[in-house]
MARZAMAR-918806 format. One record per residue: residue number from 1; x, z, y of N, C-alpha, C, CB in turn; residue in three letters. Coordinates in nm, 4 decimals. Each point is the difference from the previous one (the first is absolute). Glycine has a CB too. Layout:
// MARZAMAR-918806
+-----+----------+----------+----------+----------+----------+----------+----------+----------+----------+----------+----------+----------+-----+
!   i !       nX !       nZ !       nY !      caX !      caZ !      caY !       cX !       cZ !       cY !      cbX !      cbZ !      cbY !  aa !
+-----+----------+----------+----------+----------+----------+----------+----------+----------+----------+----------+----------+----------+-----+
! NUM !        X !        Z !        Y !        X !        Z !        Y !        X !        Z !        Y !        X !        Z !        Y ! ALA !
...
+-----+----------+----------+----------+----------+----------+----------+----------+----------+----------+----------+----------+----------+-----+
END
This chain:
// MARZAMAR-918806
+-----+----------+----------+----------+----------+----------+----------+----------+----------+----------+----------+----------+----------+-----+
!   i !       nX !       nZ !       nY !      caX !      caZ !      caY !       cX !       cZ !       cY !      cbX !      cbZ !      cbY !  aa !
+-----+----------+----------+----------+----------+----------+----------+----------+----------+----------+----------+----------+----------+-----+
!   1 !  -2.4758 !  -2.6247 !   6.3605 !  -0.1025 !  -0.0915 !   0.0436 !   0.0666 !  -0.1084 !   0.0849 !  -0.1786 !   0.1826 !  -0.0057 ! UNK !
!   2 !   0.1479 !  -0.3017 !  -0.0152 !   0.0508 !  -0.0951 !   0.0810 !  -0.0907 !  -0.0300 !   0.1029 !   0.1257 !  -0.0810 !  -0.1717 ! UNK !
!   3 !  -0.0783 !  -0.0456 !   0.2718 !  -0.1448 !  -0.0010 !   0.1173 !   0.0682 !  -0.1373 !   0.0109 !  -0.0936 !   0.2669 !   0.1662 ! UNK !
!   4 !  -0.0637 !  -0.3068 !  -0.1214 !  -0.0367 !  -0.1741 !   0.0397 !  -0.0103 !  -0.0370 !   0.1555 !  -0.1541 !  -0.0110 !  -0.2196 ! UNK !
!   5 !   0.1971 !  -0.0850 !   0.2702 !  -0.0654 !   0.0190 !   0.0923 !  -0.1660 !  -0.0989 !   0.0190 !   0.2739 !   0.0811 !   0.0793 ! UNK !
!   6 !  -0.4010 !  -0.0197 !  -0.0121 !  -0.0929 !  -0.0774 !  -0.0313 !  -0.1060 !  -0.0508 !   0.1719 !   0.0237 !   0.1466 !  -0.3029 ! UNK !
!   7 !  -0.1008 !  -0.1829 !   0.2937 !  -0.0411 !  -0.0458 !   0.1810 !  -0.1048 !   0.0340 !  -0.0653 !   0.1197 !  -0.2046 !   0.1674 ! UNK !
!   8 !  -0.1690 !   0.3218 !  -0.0125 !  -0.1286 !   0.0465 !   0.0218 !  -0.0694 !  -0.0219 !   0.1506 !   0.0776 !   0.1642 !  -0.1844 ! UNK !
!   9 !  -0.2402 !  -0.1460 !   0.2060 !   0.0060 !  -0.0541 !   0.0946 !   0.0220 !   0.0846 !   0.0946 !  -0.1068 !  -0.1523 !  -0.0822 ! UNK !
!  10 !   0.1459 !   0.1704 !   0.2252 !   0.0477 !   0.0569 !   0.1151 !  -0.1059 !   0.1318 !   0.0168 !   0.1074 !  -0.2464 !   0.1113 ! UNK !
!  11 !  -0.2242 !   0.1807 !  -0.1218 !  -0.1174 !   0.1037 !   0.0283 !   0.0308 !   0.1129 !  -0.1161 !  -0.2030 !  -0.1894 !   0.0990 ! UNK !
!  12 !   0.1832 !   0.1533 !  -0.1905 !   0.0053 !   0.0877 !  -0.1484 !   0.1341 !   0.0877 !  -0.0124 !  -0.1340 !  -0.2008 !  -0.1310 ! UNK !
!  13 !   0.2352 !   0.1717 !   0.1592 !   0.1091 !   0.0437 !  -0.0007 !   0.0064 !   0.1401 !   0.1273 !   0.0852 !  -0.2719 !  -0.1091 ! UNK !
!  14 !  -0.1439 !   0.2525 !   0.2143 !   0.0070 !   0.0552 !   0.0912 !  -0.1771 !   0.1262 !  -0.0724 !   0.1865 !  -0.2541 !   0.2255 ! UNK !
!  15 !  -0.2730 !   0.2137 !  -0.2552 !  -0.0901 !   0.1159 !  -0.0778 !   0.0482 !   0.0793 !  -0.0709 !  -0.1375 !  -0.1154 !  -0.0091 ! UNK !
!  16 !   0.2400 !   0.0483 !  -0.1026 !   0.1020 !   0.0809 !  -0.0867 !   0.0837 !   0.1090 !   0.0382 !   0.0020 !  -0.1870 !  -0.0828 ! UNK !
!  17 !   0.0511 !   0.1285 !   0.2379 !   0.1117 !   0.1083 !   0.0241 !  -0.0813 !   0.1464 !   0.0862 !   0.2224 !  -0.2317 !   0.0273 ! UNK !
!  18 !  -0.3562 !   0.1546 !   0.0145 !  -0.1316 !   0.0827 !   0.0820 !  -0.0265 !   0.1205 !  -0.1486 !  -0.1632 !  -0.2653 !   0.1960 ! UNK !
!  19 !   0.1415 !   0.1775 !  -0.2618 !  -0.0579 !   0.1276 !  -0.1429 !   0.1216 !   0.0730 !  -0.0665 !  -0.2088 !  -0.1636 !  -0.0937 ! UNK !
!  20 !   0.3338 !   0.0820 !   0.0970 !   0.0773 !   0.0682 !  -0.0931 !   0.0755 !   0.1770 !   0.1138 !   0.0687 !  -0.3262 !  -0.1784 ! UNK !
!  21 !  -0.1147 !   0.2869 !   0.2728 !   0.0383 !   0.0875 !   0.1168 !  -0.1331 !   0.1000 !  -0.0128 !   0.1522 !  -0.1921 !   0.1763 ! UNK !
!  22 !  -0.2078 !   0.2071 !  -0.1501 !  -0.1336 !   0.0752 !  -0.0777 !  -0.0307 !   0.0950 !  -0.1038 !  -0.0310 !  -0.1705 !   0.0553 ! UNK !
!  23 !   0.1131 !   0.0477 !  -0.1684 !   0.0302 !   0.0780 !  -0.1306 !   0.1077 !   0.0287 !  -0.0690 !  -0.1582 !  -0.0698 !  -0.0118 ! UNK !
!  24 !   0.2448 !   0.1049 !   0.1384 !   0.1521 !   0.0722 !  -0.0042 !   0.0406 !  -0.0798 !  -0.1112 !  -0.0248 !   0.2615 !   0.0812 ! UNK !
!  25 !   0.0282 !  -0.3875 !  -0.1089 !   0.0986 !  -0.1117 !  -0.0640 !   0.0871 !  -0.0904 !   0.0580 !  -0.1496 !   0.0099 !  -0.1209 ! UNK !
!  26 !   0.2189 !  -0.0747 !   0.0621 !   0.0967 !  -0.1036 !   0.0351 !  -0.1125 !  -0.1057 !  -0.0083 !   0.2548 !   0.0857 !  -0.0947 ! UNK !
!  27 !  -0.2146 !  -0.1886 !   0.1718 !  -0.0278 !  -0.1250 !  -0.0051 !  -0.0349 !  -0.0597 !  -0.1771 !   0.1650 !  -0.0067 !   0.2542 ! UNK !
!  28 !  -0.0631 !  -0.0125 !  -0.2677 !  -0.0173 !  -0.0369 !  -0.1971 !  -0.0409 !   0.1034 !  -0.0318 !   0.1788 !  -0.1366 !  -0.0821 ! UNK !
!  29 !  -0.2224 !   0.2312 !   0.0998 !  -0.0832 !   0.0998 !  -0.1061 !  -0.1152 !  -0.0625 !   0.0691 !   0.1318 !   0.2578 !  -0.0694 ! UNK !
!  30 !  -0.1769 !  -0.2678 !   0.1549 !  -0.1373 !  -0.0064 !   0.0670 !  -0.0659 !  -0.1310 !  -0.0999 !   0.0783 !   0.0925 !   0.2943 ! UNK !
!  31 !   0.0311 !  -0.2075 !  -0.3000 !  -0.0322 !  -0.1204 !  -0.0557 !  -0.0410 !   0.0226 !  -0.1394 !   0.1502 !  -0.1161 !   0.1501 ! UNK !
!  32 !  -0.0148 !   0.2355 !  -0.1916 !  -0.0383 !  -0.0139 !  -0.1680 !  -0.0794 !   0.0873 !  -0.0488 !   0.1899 !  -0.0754 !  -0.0462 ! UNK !
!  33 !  -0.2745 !   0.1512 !   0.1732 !  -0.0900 !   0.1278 !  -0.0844 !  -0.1495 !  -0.1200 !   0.0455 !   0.1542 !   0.3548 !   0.0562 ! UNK !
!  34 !  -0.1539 !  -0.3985 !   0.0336 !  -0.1219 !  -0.1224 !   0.0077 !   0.0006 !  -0.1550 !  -0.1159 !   0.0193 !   0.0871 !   0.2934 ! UNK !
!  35 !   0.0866 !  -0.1152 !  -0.3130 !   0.0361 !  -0.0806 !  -0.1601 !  -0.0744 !   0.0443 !  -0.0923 !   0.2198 !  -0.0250 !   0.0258 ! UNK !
!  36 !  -0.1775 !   0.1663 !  -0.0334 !  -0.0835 !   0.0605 !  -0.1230 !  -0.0774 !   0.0138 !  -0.0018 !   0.0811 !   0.0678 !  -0.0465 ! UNK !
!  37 !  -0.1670 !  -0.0316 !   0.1439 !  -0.1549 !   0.0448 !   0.0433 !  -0.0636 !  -0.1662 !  -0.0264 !   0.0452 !   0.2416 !   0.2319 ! UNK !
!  38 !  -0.0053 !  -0.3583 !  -0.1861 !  -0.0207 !  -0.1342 !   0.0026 !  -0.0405 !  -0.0497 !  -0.1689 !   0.1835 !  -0.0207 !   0.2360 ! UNK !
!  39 !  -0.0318 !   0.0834 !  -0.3084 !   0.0068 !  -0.0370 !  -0.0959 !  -0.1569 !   0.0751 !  -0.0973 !   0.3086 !  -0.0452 !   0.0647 ! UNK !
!  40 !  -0.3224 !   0.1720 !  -0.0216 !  -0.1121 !   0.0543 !  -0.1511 !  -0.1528 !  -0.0372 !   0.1271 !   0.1792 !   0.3058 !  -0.2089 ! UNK !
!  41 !  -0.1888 !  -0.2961 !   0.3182 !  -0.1320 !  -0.1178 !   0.0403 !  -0.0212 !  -0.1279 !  -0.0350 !   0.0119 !   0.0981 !   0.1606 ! UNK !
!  42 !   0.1261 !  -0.2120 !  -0.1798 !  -0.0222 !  -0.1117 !  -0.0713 !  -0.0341 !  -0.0251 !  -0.1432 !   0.1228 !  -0.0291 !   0.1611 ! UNK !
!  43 !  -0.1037 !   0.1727 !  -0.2393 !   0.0150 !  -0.0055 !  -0.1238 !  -0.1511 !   0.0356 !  -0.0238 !   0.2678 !   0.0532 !  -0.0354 ! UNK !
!  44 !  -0.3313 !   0.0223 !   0.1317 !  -0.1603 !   0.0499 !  -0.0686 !  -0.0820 !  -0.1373 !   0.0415 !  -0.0076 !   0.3115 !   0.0492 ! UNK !
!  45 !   0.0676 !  -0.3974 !   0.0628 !  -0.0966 !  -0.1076 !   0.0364 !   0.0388 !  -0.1005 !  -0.0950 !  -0.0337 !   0.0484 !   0.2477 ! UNK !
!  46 !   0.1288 !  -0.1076 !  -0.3188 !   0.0226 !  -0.0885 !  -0.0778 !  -0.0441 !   0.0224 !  -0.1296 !   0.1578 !  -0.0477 !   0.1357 ! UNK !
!  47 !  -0.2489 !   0.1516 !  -0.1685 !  -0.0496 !   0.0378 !  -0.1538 !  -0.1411 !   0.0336 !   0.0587 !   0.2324 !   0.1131 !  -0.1564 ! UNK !
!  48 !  -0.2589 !  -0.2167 !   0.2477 !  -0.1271 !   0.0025 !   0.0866 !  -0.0214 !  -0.1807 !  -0.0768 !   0.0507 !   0.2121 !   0.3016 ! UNK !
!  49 !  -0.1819 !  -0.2482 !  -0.2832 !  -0.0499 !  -0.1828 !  -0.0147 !   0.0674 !  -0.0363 !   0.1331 !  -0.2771 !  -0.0150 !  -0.1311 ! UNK !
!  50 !   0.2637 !   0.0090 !   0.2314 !   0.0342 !  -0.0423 !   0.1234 !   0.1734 !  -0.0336 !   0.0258 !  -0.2299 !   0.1473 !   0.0664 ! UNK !
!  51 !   0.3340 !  -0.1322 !  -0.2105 !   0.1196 !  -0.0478 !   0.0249 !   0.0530 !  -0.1143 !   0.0833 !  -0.0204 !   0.0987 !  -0.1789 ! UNK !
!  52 !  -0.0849 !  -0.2103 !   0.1347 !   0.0608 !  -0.1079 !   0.0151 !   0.0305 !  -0.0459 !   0.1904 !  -0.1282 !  -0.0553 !  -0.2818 ! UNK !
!  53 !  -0.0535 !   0.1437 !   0.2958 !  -0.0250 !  -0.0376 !   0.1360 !   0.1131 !   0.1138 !   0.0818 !  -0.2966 !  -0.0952 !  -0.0406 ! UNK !
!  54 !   0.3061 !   0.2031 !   0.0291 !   0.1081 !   0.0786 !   0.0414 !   0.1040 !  -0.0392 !   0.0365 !  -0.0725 !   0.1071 !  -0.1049 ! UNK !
!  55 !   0.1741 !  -0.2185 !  -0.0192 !   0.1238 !  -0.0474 !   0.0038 !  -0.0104 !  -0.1303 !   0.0775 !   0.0677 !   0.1176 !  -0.2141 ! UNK !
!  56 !  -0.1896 !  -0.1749 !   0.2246 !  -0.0406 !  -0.1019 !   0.1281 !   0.0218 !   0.0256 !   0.1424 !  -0.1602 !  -0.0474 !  -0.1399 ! UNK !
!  57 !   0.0703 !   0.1568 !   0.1294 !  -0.0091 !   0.0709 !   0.1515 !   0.1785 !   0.0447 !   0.0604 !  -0.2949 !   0.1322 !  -0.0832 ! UNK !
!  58 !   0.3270 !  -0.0432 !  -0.0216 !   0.1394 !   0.0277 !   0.0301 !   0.0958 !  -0.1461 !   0.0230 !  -0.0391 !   0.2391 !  -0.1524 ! UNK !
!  59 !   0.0439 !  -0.2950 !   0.0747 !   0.0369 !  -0.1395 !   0.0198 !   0.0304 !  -0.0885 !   0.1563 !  -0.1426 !   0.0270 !  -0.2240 ! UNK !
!  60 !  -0.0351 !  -0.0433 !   0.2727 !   0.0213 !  -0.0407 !   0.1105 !   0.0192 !   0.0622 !   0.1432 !  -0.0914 !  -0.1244 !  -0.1456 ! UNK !
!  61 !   0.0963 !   0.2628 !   0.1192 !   0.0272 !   0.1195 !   0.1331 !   0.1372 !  -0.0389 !  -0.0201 !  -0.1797 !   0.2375 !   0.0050 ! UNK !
!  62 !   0.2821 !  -0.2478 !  -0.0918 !   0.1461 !   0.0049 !  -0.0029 !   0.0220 !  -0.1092 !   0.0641 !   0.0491 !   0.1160 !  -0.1939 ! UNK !
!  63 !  -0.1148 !  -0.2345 !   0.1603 !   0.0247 !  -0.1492 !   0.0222 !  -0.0325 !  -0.0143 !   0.1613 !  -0.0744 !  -0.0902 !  -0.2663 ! UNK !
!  64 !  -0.0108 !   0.1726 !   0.3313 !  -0.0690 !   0.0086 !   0.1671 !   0.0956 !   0.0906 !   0.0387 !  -0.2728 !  -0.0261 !  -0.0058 ! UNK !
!  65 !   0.3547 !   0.1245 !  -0.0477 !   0.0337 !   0.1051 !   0.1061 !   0.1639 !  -0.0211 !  -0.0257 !  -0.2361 !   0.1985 !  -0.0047 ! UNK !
!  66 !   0.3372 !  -0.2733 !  -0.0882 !   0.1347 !   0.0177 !  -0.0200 !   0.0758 !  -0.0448 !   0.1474 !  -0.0303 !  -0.0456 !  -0.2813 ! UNK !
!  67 !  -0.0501 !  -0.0264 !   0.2969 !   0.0622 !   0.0044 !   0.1376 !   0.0525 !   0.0377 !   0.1220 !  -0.0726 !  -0.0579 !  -0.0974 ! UNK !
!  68 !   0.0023 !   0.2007 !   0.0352 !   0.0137 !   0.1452 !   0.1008 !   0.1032 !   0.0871 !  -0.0085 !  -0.2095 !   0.0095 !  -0.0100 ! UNK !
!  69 !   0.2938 !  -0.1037 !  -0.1373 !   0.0844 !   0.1376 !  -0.0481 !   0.1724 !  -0.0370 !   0.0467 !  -0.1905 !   0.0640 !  -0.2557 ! UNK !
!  70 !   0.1991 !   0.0814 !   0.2648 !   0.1287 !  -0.0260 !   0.0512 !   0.1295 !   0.0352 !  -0.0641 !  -0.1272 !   0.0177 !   0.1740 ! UNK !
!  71 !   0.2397 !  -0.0511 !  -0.2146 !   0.1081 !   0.0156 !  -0.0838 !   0.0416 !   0.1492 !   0.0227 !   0.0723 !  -0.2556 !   0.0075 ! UNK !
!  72 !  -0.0682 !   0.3266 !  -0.0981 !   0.0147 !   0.1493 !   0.0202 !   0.1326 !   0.0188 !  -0.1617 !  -0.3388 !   0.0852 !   0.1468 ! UNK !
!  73 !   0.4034 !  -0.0222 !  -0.0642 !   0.1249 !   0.0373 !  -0.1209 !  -0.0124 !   0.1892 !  -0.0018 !   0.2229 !  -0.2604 !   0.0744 ! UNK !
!  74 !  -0.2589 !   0.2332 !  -0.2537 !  -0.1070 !   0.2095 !   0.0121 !   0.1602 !   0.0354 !   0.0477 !  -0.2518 !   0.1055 !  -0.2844 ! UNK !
!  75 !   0.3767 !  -0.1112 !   0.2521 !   0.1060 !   0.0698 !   0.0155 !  -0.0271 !   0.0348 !   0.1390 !   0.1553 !  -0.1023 !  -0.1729 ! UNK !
!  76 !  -0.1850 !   0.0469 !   0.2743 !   0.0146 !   0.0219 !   0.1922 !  -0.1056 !   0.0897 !  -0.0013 !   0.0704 !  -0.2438 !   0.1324 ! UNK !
!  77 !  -0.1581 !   0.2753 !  -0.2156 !  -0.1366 !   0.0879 !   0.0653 !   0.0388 !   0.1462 !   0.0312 !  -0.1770 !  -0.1358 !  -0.1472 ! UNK !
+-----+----------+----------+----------+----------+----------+----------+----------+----------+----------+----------+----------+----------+-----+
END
């Protein structure tokens, strides 16, 4: 497996390491067992009518909140 590095925001990153501690995971497991969980909830709402407005909504929360995020390299976690 290779790794990226990607920016998350400060708050979120710090919930992650709150839950992944919880649920006796690593940091990147915490991320990639919530990815997945992300991934098959996006998949039952997008075979919903309401796509378009969904990928709107998601849209402008990213566009209001990137500002929060902070450069995180997964290798240091």
């Amino acid at each position: 497996m290779t790794y990226k590095t990607v920016k998350l925001p400060a708050e979120f990153l710090e919930e992650v390491k709150q839950s992944a501690t919880e649920e006796f995971r690593s940091v990147s497991q915490q991320l990639l067992y919530w990815a997945t969980l992300g991934k098959k909830v996006a998949k039952s709402y997008f075979e919903d009518e309401d796509d378009l407005e969904l990928g709107q909504l998601a849209l402008k929360r990213y566009q209001e909140e990137k500002h929060l995020a902070v450069k995180v390299d997964l290798n240091d976690l």
